[in-house]
N, C-alpha and C positions, 0 to 999 in steps of 0.2 A: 905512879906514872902510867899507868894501865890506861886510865881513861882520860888522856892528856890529849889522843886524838880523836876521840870519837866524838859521834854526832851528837850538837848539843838538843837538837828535836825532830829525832826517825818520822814522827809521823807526820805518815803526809796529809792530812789533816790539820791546815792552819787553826791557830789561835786567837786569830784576828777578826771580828767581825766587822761587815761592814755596814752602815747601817744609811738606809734611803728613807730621805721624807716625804717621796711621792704621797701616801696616804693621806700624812697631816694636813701635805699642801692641797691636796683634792677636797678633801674635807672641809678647807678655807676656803676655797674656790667656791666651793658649792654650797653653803653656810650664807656667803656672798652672796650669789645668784641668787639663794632664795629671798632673800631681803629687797633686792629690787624689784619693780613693778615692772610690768610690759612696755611701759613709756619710758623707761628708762636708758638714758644714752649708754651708758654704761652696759647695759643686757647685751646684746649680739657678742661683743667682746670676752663676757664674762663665759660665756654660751659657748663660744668656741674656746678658750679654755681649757672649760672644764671636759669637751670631748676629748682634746686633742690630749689632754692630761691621762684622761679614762681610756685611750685606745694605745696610748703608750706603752710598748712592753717593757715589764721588768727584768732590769737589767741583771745577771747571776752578780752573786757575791766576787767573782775574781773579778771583774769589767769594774764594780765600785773601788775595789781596796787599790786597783790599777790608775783607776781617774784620781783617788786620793793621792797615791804615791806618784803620778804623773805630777802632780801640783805641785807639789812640794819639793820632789827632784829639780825642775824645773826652775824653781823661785828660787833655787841657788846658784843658778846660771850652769847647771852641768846638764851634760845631752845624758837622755834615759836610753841606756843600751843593758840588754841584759846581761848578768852578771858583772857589770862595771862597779869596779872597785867604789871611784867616785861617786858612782849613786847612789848606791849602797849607805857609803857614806855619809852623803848629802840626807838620803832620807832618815838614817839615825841620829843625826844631829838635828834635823828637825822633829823628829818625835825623840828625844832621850830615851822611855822606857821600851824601846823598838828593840826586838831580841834580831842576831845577827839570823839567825833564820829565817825569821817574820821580813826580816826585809831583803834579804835574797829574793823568796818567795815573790815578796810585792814589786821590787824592781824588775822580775820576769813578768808579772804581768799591768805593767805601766808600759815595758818596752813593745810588749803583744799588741799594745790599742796603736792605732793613727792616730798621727800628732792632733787630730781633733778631737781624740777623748773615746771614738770610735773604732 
């Protein structure tokens, strides 16, 4: 019974990555771009794109695993507040293999962002 209450993962140190397709999507963008010609209606558009893509900062790992856990707190119809039972909840039932720490962790920073993601 020793270790009935202890923590099931001390470190603070998530397990969870998160992972951004900025790159692949730039890469697509601009793959794109280069295949049209200057006359192409499609080009300005593609153009600005791919700047606004390329000038885009990358967002740290807690702001992604936040916007994931935002989503899917959400999509269950419960308000993301940090350490709410129900969130918690909501999001281990949407990911099953979600360790109860992993998602403490993630419901504190879903409830950190404005409700825009930001």
């Amino acid at each position: 019974m020793a270790g009935l209450f202890t923590k099931r993962n001390p470190n603070p140190n998530l397990n969870v990555i998160a992972l951004s397709d900025r790159d692949t999507l730039l890469a697509l963008l601009q793959n794109t771009l280069d295949a049209t010609t200057a006359d192409d209606t499609e080009r300005p558009g593609l153009e600005r794109a791919v700047a606004i893509l390329t000038d885009a900062p990358t967002a740290p790992q807690a702001e992604l695993r936040g916007r994931w856990a935002r989503e899917r707190i959400e999509a269950a119809g419960v308000k993301v507040e940090a350490d709410s039972v129900q969130a918690i909840k909501a999001l281990r039932k949407a990911e099953p293999g979600l360790g109860l720490y992993e998602a403490v962790v993630m419901t504190k920073e879903a409830a950190a962002l404005d409700g825009d993601g930001r």
